[in-house]
C-alpha positions as CSV (number, residue, x, y, z in Angstrom):
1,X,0.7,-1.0,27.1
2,X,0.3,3.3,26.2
3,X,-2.2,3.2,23.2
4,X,-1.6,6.7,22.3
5,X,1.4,9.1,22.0
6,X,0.7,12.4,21.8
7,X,2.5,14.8,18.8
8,X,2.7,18.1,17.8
9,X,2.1,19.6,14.1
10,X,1.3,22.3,12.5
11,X,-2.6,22.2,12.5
12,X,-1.8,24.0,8.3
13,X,0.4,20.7,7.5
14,X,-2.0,18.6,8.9
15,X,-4.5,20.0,6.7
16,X,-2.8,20.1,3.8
17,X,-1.9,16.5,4.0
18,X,-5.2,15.6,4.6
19,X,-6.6,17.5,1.4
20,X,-4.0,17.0,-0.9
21,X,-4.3,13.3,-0.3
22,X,-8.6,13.6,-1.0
23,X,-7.7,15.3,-3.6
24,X,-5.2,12.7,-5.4
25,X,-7.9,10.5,-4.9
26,X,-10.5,12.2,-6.5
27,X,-8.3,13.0,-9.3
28,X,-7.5,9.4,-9.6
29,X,-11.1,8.5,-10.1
30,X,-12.4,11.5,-11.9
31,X,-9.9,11.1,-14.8
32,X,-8.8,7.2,-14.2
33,X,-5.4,7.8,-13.6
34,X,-4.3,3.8,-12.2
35,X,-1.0,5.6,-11.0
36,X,-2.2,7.5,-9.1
37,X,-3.4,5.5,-6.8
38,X,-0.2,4.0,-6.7
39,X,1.1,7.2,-5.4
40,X,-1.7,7.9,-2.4
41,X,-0.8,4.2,-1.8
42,X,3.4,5.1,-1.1
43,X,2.4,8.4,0.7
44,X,0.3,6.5,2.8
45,X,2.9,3.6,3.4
46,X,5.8,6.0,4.2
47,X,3.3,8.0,6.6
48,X,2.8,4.6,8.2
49,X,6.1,4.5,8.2
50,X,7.5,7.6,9.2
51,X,4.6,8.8,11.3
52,X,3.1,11.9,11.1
53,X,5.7,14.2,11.8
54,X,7.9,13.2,9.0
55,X,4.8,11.8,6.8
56,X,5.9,12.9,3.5
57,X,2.9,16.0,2.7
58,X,3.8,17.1,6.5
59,X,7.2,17.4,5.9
60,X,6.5,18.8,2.1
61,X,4.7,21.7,3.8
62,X,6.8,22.2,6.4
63,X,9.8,22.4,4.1
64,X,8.1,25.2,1.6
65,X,5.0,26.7,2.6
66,X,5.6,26.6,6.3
67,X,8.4,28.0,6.2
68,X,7.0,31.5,5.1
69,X,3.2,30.9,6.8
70,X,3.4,30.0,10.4
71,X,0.2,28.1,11.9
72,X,-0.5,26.8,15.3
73,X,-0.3,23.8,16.6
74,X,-2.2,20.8,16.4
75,X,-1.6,17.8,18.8
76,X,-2.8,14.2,17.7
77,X,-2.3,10.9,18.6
78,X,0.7,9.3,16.5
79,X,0.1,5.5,16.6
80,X,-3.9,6.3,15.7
81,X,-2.8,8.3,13.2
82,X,-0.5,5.9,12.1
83,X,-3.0,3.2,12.4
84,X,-5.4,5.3,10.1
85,X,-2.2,5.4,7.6
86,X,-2.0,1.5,7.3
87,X,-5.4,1.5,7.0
88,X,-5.4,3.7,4.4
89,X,-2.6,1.7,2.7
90,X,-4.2,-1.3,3.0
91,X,-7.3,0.0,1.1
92,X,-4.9,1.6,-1.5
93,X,-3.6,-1.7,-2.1
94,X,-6.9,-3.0,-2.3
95,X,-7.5,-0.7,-5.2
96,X,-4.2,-1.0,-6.7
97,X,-5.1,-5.3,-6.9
98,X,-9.1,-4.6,-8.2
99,X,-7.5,-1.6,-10.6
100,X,-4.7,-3.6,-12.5
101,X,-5.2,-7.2,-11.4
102,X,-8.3,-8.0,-11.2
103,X,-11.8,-6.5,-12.6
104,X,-11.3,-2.6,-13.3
105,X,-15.0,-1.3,-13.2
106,X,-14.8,-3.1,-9.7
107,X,-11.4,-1.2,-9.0
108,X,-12.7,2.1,-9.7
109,X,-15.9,1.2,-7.4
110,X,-13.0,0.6,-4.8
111,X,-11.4,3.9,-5.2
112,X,-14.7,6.1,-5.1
113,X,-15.2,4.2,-1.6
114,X,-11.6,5.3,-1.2
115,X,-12.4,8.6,-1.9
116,X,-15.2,9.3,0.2
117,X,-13.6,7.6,3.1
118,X,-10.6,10.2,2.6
119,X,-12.8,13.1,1.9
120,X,-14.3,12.4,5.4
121,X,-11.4,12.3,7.2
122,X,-10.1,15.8,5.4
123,X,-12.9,17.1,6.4
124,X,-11.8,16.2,10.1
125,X,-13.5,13.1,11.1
126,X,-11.0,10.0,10.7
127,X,-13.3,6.8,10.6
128,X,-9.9,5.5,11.0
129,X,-8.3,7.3,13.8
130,X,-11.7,7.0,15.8
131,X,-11.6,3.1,15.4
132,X,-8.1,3.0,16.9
133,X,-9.0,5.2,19.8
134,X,-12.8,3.3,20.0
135,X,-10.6,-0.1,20.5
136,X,-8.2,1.3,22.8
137,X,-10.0,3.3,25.1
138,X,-12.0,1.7,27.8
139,X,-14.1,5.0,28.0
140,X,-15.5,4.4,24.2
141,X,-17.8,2.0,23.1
142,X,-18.9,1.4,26.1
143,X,-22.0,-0.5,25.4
144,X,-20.7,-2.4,22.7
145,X,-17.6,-3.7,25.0
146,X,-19.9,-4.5,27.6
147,X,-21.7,-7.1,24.9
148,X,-18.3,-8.0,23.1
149,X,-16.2,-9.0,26.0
């Protein structure tokens, strides 16, 4: 079974996806806005979804701002960064339920974990994406496979 599948985007789409998303986030928190949480929770399904190519703040860029600034390339590996998409919807949910179901100071505790979790993978470092590749790859983790298995 291939665990990874290499893509190319613009490395300025990429970005841009990555902060706008932090940034709902934060917004959602900072000012308590419950919907929008619902919306980092759709852009992350329908990145899940559509994978990254056609994720839905890849695709915004590319269709306005990339069309006048050109960037290079960036190449990634789709099904982690799809992976780190479901996680990331998963844990949207999770706030979504805690938010407007559940308790909302605990909800809001939820999305500032949310946040931090999203501002470290703008900032480049997927938790997310390095699980998937961690799991996958019999080159990572060595020591802890060698225990696990």
């Amino acid at each position: 079974m291939k665990t990874f599948k290499l893509v190319s985007i613009s490395k300025a789409s990429f970005a841009f996806c990555r902060y706008s998303a932090a940034l709902l986030v934060w917004l959602a928190l900072i000012f308590q806005i419950k919907w929008f949480i619902v919306l980092v929770f759709f852009i992350f399904v329908f990145s899940a979804f559509l994978k990254i190519k056609k994720a839905p703040l890849v695709y915004l860029y590319e269709k306005t701002i990339g069309r006048i600034v050109k960037s290079k390339d960036e190449i990634l590996n789709e099904r982690a960064m799809q992976f780190a998409h479901i996680m990331g919807s998963f844990l949207g949910l999770v706030c979504i339920i805690l938010v407007y179901f559940v308790n909302e100071r605990v909800g809001w505790i939820a999305v500032f974990v949310l946040a931090v979790l999203k501002s470290i993978s703008a900032l480049g470092f997927c938790p997310a994406s390095k699980l998937y590749e961690c799991a996958t790859n019999d080159t990572c983790c060595a020591f802890a496979k060698k225990y696990v298995r």
